[in-house]
N, C-alpha and C positions, 0 to 999 in steps of 0.2 A: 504494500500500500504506500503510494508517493503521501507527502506531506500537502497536497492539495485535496485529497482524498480523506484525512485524517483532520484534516480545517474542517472541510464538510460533515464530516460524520459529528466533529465536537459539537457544531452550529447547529447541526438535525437534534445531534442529545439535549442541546441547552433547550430548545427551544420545545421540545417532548417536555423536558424537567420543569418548565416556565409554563406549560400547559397544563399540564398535570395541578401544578403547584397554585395556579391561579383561578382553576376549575371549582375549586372548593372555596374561592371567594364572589364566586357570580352569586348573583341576587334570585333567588327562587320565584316565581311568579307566584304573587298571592290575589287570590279573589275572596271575594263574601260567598259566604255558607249559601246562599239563597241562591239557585240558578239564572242569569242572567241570558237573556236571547237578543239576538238582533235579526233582522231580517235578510238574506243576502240578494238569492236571484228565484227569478220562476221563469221555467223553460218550456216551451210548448215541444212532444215529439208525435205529429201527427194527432193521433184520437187520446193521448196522454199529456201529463205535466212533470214536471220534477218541481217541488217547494225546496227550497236550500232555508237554514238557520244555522248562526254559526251560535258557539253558548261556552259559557264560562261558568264553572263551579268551583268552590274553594276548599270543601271536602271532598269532594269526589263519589258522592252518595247516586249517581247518573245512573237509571235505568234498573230493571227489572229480570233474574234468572226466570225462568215455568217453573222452580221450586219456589218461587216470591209468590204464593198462592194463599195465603192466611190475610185474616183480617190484618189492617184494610187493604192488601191487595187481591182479595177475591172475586172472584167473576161478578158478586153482586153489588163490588163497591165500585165507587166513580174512580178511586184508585190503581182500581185492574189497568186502568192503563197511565200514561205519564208524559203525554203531547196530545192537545187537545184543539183541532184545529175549526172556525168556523166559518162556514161558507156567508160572505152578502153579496145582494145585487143590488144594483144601481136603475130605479125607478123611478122615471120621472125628475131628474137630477138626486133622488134620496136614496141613502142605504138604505135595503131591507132584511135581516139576518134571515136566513135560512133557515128551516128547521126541518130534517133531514127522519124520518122513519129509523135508521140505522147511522147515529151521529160518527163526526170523521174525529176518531181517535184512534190513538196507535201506540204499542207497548215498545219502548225504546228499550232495546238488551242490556243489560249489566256493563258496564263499561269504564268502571273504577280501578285506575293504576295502581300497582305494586309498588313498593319502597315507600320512603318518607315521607315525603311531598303528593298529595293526594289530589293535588287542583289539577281540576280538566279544563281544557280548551279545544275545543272543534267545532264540527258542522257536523250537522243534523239534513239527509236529503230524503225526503219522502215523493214516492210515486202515488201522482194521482191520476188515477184510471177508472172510467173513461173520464177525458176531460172535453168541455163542461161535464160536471157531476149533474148540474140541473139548472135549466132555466126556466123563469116562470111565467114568458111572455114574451112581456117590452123589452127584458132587460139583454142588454148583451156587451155589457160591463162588468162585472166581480172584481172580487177580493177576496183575500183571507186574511184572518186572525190566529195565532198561532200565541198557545202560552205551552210549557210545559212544567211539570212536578217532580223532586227529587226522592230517595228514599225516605227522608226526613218530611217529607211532605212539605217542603217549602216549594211554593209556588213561585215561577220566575213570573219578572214583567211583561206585560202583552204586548206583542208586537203585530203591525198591517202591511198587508204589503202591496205594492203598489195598483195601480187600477190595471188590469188586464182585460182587456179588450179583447169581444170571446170571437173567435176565427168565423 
């Protein structure tokens, strides 16, 4: 090994040892216990949609195993599921909420990290199929509203999402 080869190898180590060494001083992301939603994008795919949410939680309590089946998350609680999304239309220039025979809710999986640090950050993408779910007329404008629920049952903030304009 020349001495230019033995500079480089020192420079790769320092700087392995300066990473290493500096790794355990970044700052961990913290968020509040209560899930927090924003809205991202909504995509048309032909006779479907995709809803996107991106969501921050600070313990990491996101989502439900099929062993998560006891009070209150039992088929007979509003709990059974943990994203709860609701359809409006645009009548006459006014929202009018939707109320649906079989409401759009959906059980998000268990999705809580290992190790220390237990704050989640992601997105959330739901297919909605067919899309329009339903129109009632006039309208051929919607939206949605989108909150979701953590194991601790803190409910995050509502979010809407933009007017989409049905094809």
């Amino acid at each position: 090994m020349n001495w230019q080869d033995k500079g480089a190898a020192k420079v790769a180590g320092g700087l392995a040892i300066m990473a290493v060494l500096s790794s355990g001083c970044l700052k961990t992301e913290e968020f509040p216990a209560t899930p927090a939603i924003v809205f991202k994008s909504f995509e048309f795919f032909g006779d479907s949609a995709s809803l996107v949410v991106s969501f921050t939680d600070g313990d990491g309590d996101v989502g439900l195993d099929e062993s998560d089946n006891a009070p209150p998350f039992d088929t007979a609680s509003t709990y059974y599921y943990n994203l709860f999304i609701e359809h409006s239309e645009k009548i006459n220039g006014e929202w009018l909420v939707v109320e649906f025979a079989q409401p759009i809710h959906y059980r998000i999986p268990r999705i809580t990290p290992t190790g220390q640090n237990k704050a989640l950050e992601g997105e959330i993408a739901v297919a909605i199929d067919p899309f329009p779910l339903y129109i009632t007329g006039n309208a051929d404008t919607v939206r949605y509203s989108i909150e979701m629920v953590d194991r601790a049952l803190n409910r995050s903030n509502r979010v809407v999402t933009n007017e989409i304009i049905v094809p």
